[in-house]
Backbone as CSV, one residue per row, in Angstrom:
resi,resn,N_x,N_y,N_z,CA_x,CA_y,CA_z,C_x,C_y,C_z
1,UNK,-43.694,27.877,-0.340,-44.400,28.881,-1.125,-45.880,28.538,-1.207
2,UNK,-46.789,29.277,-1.206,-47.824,29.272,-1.322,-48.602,30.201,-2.419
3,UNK,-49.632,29.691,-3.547,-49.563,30.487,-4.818,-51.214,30.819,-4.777
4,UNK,-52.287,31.689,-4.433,-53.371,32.199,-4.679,-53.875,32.070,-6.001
5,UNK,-54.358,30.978,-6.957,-54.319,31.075,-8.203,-56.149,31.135,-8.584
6,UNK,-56.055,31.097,-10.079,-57.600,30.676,-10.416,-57.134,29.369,-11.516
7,UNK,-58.143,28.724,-12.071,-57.270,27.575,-12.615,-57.874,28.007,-14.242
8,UNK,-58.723,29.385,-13.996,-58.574,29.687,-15.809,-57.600,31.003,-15.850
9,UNK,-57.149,31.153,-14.663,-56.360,33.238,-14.638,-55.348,32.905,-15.432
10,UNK,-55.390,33.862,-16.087,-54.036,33.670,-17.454,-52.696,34.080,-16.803
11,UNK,-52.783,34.471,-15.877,-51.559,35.050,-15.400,-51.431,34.008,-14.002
12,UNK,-52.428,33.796,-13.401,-51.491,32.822,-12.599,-51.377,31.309,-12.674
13,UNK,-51.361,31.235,-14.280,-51.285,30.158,-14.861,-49.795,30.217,-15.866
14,UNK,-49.383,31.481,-15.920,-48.056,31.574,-16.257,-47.299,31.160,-15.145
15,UNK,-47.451,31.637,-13.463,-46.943,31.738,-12.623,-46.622,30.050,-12.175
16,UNK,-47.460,29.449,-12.530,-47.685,28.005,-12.233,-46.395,27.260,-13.213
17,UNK,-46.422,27.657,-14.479,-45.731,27.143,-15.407,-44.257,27.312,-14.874
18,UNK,-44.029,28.500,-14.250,-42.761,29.253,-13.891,-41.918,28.209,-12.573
19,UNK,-43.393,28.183,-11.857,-42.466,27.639,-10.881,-42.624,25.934,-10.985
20,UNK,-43.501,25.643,-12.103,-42.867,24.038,-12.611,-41.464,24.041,-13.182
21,UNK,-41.510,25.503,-13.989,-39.635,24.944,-14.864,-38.967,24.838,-13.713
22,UNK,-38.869,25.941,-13.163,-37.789,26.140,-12.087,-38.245,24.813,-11.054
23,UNK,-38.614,23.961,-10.822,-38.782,22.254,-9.759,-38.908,22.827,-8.576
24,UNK,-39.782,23.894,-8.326,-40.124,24.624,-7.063,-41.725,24.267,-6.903
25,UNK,-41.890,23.352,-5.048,-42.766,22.940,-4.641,-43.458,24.004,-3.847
26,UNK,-44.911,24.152,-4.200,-45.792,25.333,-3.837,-46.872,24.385,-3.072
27,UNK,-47.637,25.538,-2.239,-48.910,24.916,-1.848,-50.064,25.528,-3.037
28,UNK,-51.098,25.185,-3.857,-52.103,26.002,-4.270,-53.374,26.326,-3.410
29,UNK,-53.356,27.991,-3.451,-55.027,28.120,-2.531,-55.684,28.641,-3.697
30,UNK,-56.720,28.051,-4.127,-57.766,28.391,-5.421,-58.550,29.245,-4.664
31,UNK,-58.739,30.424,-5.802,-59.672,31.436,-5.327,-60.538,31.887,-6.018
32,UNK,-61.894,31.478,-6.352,-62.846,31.555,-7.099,-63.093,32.733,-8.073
33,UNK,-62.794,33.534,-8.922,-62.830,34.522,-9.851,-64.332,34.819,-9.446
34,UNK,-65.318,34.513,-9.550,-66.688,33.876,-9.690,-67.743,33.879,-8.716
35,UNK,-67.318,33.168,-8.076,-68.395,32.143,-7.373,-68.389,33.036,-5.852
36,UNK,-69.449,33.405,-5.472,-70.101,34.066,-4.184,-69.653,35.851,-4.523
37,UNK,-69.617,36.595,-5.643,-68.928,37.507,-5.771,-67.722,37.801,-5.924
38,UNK,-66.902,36.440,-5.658,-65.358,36.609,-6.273,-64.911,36.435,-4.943
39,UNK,-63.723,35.512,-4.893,-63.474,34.696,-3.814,-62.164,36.553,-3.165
40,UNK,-61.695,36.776,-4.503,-60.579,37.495,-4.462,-60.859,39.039,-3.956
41,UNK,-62.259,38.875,-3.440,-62.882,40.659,-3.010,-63.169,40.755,-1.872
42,UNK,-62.617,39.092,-0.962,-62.990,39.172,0.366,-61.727,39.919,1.370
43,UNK,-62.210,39.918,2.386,-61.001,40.934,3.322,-60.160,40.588,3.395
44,UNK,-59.632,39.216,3.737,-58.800,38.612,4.093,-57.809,38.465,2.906
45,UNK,-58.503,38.108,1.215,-57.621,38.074,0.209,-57.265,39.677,-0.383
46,UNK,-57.810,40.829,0.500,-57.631,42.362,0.012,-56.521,42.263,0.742
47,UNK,-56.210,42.192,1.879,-55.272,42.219,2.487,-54.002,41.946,1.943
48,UNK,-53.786,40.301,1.414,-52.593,40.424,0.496,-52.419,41.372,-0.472
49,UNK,-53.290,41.678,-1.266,-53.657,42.105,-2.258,-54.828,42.977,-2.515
50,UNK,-54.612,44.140,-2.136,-55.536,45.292,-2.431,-56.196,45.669,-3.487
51,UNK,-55.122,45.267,-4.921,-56.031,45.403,-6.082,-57.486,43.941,-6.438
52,UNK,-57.357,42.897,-5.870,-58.257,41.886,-5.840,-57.971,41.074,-7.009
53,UNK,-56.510,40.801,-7.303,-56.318,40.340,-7.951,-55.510,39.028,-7.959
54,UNK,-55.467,37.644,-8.723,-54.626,36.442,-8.968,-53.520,36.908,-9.436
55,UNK,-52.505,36.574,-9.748,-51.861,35.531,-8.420,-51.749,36.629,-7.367
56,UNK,-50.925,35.868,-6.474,-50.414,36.509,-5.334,-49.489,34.863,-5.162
57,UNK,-47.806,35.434,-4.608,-47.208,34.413,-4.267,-47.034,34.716,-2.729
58,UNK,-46.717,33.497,-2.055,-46.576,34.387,-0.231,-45.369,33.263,-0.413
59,UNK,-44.548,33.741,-0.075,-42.825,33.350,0.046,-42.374,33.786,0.755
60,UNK,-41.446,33.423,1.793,-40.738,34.106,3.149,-41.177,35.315,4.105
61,UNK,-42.584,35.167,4.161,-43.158,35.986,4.646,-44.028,37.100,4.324
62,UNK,-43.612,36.977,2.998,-44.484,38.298,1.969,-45.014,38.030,1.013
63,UNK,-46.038,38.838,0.974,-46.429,38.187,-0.420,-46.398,39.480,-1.430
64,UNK,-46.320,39.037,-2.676,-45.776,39.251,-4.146,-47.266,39.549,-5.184
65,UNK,-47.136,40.213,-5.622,-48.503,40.582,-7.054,-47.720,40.510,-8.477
66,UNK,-48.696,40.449,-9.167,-48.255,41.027,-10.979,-47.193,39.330,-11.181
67,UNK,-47.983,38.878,-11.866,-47.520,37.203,-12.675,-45.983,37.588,-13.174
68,UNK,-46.078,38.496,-13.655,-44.297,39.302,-14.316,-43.352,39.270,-13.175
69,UNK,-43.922,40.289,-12.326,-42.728,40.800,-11.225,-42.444,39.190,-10.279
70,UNK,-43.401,38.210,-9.899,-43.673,37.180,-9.306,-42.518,36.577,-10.514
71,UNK,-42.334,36.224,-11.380,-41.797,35.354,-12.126,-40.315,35.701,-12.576
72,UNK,-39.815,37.110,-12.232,-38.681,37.940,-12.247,-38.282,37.248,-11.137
73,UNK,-38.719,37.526,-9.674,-38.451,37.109,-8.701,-37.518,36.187,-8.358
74,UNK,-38.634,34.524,-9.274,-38.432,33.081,-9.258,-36.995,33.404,-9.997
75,UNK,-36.593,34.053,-11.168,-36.072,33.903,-11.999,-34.669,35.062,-10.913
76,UNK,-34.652,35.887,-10.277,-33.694,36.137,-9.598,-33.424,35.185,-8.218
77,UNK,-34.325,34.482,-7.774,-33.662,33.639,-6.064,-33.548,32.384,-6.573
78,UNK,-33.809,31.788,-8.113,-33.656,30.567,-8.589,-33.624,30.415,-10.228
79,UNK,-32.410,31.030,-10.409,-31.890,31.244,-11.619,-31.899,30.088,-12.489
80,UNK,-31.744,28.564,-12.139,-32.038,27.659,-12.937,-32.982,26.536,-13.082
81,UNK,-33.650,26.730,-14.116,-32.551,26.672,-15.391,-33.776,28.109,-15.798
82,UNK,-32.585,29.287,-16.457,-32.954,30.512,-16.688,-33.974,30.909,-17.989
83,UNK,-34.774,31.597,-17.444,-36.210,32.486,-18.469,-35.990,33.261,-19.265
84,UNK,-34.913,33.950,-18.891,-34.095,35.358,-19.588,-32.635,35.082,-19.752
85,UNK,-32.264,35.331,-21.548,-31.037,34.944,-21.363,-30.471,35.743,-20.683
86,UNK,-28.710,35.972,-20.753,-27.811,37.024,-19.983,-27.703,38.196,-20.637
87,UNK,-27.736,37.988,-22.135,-27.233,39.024,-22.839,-28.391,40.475,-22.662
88,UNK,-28.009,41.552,-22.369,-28.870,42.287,-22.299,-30.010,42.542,-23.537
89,UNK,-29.318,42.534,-24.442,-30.104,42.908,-26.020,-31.212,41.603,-26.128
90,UNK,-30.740,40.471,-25.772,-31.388,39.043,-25.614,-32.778,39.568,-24.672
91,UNK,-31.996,39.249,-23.443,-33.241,39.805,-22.632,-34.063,40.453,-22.596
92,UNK,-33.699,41.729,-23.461,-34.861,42.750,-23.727,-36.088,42.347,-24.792
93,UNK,-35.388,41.189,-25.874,-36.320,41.169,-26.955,-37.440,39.838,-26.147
94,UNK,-36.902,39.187,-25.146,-37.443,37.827,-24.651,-38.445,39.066,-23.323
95,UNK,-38.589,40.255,-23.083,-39.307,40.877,-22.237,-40.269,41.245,-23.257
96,UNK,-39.752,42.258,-24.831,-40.645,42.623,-25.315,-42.093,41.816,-25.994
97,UNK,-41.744,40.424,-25.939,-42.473,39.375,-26.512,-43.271,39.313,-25.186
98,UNK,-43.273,39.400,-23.996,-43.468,39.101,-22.806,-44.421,39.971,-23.004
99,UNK,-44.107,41.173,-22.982,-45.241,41.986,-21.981,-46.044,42.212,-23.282
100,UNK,-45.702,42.296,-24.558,-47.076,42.395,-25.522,-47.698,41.423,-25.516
101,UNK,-47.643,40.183,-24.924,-48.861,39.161,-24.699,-49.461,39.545,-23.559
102,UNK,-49.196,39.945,-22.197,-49.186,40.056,-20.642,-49.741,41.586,-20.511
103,UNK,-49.074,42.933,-21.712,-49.948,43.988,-21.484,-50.254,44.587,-22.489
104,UNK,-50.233,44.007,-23.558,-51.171,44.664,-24.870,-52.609,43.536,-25.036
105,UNK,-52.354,42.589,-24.641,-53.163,41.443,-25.681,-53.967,41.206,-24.287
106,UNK,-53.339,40.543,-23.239,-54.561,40.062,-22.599,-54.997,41.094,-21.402
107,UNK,-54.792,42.249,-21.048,-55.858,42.965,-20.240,-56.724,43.544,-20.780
108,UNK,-57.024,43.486,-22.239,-58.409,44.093,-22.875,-59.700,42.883,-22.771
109,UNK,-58.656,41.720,-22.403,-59.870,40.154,-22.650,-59.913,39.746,-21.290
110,UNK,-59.462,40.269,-19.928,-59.555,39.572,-18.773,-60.825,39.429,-18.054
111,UNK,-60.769,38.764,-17.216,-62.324,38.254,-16.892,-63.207,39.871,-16.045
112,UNK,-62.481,40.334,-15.534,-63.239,41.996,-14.945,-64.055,42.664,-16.648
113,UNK,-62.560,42.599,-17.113,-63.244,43.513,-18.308,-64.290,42.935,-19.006
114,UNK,-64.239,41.883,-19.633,-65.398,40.844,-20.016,-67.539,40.900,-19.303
115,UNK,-66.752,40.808,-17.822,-67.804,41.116,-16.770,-68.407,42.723,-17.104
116,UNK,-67.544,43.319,-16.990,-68.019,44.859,-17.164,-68.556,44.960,-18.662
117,UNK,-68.035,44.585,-19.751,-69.255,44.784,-20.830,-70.361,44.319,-20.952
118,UNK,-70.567,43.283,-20.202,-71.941,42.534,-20.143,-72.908,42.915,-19.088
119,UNK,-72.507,44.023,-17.750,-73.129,44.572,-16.972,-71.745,45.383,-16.089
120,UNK,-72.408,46.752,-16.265,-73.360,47.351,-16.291,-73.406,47.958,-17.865
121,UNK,-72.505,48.033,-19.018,-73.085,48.025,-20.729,-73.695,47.367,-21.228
122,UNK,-74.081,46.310,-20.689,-75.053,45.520,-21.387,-74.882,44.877,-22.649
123,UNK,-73.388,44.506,-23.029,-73.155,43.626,-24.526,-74.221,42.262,-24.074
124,UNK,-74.428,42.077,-24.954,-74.620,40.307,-24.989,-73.740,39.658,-25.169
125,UNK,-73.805,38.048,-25.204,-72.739,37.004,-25.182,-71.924,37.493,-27.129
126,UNK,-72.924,37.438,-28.060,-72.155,37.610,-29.063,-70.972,38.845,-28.989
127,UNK,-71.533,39.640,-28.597,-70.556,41.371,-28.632,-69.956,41.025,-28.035
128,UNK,-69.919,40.699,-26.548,-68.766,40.291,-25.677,-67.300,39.147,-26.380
129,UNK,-67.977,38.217,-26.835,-66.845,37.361,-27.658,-66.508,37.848,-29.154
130,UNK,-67.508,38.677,-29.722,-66.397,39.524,-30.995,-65.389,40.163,-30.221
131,UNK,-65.379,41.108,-29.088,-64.741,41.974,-28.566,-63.336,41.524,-28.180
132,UNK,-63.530,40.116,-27.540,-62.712,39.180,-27.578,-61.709,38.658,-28.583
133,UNK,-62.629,38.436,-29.855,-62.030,38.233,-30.909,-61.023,38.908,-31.809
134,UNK,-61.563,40.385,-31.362,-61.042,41.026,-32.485,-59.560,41.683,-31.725
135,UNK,-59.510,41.783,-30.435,-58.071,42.064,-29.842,-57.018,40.641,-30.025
136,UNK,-57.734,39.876,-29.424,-56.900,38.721,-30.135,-55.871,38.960,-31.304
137,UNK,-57.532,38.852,-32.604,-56.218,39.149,-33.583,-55.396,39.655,-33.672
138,UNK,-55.813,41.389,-33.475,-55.108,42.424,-33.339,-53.496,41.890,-32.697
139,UNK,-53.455,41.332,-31.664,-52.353,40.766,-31.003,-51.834,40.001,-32.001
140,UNK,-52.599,39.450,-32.568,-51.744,37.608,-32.835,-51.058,38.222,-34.037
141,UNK,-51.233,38.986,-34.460,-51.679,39.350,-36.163,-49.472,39.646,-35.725
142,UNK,-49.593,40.741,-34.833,-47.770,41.264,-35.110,-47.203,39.914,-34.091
143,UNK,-47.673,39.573,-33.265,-46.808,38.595,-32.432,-46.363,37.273,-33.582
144,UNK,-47.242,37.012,-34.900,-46.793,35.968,-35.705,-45.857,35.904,-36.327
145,UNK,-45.555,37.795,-37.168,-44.611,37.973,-37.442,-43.384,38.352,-36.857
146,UNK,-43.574,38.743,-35.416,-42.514,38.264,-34.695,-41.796,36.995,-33.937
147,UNK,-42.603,36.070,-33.936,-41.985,34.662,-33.967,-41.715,34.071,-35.075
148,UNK,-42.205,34.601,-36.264,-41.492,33.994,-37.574,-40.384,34.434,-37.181
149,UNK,-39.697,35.710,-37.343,-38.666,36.477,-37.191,-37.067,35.513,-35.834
150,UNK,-37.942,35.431,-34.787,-37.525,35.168,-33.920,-36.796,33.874,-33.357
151,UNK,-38.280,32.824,-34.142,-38.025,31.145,-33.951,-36.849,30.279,-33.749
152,UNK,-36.116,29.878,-33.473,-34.919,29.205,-34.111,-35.524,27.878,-34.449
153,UNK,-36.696,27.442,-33.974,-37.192,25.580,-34.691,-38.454,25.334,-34.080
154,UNK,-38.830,26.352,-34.331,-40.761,26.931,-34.289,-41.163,25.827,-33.050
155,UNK,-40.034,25.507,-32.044,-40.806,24.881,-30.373,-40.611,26.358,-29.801
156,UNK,-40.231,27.420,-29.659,-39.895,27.851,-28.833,-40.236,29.833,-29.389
157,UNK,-40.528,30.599,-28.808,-41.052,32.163,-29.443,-39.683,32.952,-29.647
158,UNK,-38.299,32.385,-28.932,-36.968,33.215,-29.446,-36.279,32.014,-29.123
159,UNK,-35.089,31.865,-30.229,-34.299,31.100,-29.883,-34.834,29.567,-29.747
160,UNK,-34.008,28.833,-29.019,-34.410,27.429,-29.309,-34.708,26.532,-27.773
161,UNK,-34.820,28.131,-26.754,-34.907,27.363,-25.243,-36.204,28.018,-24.520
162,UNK,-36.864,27.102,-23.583,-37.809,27.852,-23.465,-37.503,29.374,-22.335
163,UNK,-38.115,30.802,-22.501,-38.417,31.609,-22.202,-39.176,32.053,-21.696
164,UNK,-39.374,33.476,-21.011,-40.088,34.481,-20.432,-41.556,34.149,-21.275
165,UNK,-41.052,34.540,-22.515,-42.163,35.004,-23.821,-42.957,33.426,-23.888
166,UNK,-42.270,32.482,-24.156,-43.298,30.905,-24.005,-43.676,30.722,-22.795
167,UNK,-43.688,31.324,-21.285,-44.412,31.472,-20.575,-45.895,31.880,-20.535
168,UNK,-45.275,32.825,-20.964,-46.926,34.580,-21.615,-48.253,33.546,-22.450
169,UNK,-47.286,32.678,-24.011,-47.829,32.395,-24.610,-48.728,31.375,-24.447
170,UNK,-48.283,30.433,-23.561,-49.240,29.288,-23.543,-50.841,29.327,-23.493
171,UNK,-50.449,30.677,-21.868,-51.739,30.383,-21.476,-52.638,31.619,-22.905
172,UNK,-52.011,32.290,-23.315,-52.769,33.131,-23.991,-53.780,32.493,-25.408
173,UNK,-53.147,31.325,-25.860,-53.282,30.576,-26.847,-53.967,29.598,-26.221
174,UNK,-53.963,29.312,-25.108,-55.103,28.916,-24.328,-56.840,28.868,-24.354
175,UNK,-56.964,30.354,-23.567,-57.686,31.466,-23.702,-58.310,31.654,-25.390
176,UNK,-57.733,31.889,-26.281,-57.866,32.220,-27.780,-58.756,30.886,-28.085
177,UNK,-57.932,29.921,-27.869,-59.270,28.277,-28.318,-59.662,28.410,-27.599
178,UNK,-60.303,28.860,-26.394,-61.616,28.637,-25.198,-62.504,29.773,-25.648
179,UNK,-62.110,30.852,-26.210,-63.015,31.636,-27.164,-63.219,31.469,-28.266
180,UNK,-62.691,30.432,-28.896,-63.166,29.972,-30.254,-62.924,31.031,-31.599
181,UNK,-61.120,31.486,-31.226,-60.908,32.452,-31.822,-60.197,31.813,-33.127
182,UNK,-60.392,32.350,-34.227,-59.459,31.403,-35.399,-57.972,31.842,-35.424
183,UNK,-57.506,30.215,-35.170,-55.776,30.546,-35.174,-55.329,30.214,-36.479
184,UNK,-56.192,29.866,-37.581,-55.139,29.296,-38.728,-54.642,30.150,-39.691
185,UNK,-54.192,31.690,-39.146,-53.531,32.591,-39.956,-52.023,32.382,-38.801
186,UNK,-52.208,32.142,-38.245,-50.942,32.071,-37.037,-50.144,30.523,-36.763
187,UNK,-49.702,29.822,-37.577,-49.009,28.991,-38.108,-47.878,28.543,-36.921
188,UNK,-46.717,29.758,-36.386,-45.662,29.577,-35.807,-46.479,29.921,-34.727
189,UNK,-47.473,30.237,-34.146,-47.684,30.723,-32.797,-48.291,29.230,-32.271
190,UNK,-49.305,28.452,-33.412,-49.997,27.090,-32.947,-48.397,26.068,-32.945
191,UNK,-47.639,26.294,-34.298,-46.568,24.673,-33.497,-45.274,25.092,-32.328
192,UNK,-45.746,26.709,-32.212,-44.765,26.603,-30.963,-45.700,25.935,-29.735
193,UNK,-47.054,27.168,-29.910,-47.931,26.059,-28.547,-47.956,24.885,-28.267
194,UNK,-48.122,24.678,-29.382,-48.188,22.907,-29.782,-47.173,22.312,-28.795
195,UNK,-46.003,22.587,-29.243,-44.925,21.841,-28.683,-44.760,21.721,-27.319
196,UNK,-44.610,23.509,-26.949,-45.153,23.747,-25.065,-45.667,23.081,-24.365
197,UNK,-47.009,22.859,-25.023,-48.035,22.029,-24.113,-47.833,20.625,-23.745
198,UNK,-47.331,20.180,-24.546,-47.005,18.832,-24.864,-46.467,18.502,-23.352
199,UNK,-44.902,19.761,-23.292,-43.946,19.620,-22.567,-44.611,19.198,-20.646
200,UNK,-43.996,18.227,-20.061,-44.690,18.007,-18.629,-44.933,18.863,-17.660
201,UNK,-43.532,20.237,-17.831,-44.035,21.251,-17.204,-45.300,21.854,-17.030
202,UNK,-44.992,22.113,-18.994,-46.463,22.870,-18.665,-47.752,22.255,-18.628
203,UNK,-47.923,21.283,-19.051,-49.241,20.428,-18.974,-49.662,20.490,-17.198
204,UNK,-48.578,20.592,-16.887,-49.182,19.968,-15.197,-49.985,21.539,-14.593
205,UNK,-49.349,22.838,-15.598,-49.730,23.768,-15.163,-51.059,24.416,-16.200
206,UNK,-51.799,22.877,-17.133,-52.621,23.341,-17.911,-54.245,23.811,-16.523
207,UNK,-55.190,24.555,-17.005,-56.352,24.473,-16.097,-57.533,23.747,-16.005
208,UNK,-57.417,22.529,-17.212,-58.454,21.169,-16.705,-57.601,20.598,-15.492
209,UNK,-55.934,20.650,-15.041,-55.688,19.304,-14.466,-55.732,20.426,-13.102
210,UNK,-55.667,21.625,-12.830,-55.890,22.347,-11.383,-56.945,21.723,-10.366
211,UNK,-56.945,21.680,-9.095,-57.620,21.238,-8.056,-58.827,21.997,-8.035
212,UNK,-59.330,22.886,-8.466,-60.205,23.633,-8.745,-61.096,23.947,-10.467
213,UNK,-60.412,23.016,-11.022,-61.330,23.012,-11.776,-62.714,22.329,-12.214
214,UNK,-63.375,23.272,-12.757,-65.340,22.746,-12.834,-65.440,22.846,-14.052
C-alpha cells in the first residue's frame, strides 16, 4: 500500500491511525499542502485524484479518496481488530460520531478554506483563527454531550473499544490545540484524547513524528 498523506491533513492522519490499528505496512509519499503551490495540484497527483486532495490510498492497483470511504475499505479487506461494531444500531451511532467530526466540524476549518479567507477575502490572521474558533466550539459544544452520553470509561467516544469515531477525534483535537482553541468546557473529549494519544498506534500516526514534518 502506498498512502499520499500531509503530516498536518486531518484526514490523512485518521487514515494513518487506521492502518496502524489494523498492523498494515504502507509506503508514505508526503505531499506538500503548501509549498511550490501545493504539491497536490500537480498533474501527476490530479491524476489519482482530480479533486487535489489528501489522502489518496493506491492498493492493488487503484487508488482510493475520502479518509472515510479509505478506512471502510481497511475495515472491510481487514476486519481485525474491528472500527465498527456488528450490531447495526451500534454501527450507526459509531458512524454518526464519525462523520460530525469528518463533515460538520472539520471542512469549515480545512486548510483550502482557511487559505481562501485570507485571499482572495482578505481576513487577517486574527479573523481567520476566530473563524476557526468559533466552529470548533460549535462542534465540540454537542460532540461533549454526546460522549458524556456515550463513554463507557471516558478512554474511548462509544463504548469501551477503540472506534471509527476515536479515529475522527484525535486528529480533530489535534488541530483545536494547534489553534489555540479552549478545550476546558470539554472534559470527556480531552481524557478520551488524552488516553488515544498516549496509545502507540496512534502516536506513531501523530504529525511531529511524520517524515515530512517542518
Amino acid at each position: 500500500m502506498k498512502l499520499h498523506t500531509y503530516y498536518r491533513s486531518s484526514a490523512a492522519y485518521r487514515v494513518r491511525i487506521a492502518l496502524n490499528l489494523k498492523g498494515l505496512a504502507y509506503e508514505s509519499l508526503p505531499r506538500h499542502l503548501s509549498r511550490g503551490g501545493g504539491e497536490q495540484r500537480r498533474p501527476e497527483f490530479l491524476a489519482l485524484n482530480p479533486q487535489g486532495l489528501v489522502p489518496v490510498l493506491e492498493d492493488d492497483g487503484s487508488a482510493l479518496t475520502q479518509s472515510l470511504a479509505i478506512i471502510e475499505y481497511l475495515e472491510e479487506t481487514h476486519p481485525e481488530p474491528p472500527l465498527l461494531p456488528r450490531a447495526p444500531l451500534a454501527r450507526a451511532r459509531v458512524r454518526a460520531l464519525a462523520l460530525a467530526i469528518a463533515c460538520d466540524i472539520h471542512p469549515l476549518n480545512n486548510l483550502r478554506v482557511l487559505n481562501y479567507l485570507r485571499a482572495p477575502l482578505g481576513f487577517d490572521a486574527a479573523a481567520v483563527d476566530s473563524w476557526y474558533r468559533h466552529w470548533i466550539a460549535c462542534g465540540f459544544v454537542a460532540l461533549e454531550k454526546q460522549a458524556a452520553c456515550a463513554t463507557g470509561d471516558r478512554r474511548h467516544l462509544i463504548g469501551d473499544v477503540v472506534s471509527l469515531a476515536d479515529v475522527c477525534l484525535v486528529p480533530q483535537m489535534y488541530n483545536a490545540r494547534r489553534f489555540g482553541c479552549d478545550l476546558e468546557p470539554y472534559p470527556t473529549l480531552r481524557a478520551i484524547s488524552a488516553h488515544l494519544e498516549g496509545l502507540p498506534v496512534f502516536a506513531r500516526a501523530a504529525p511531529e513524528v511524520q517524515a515530512d514534518a517542518v
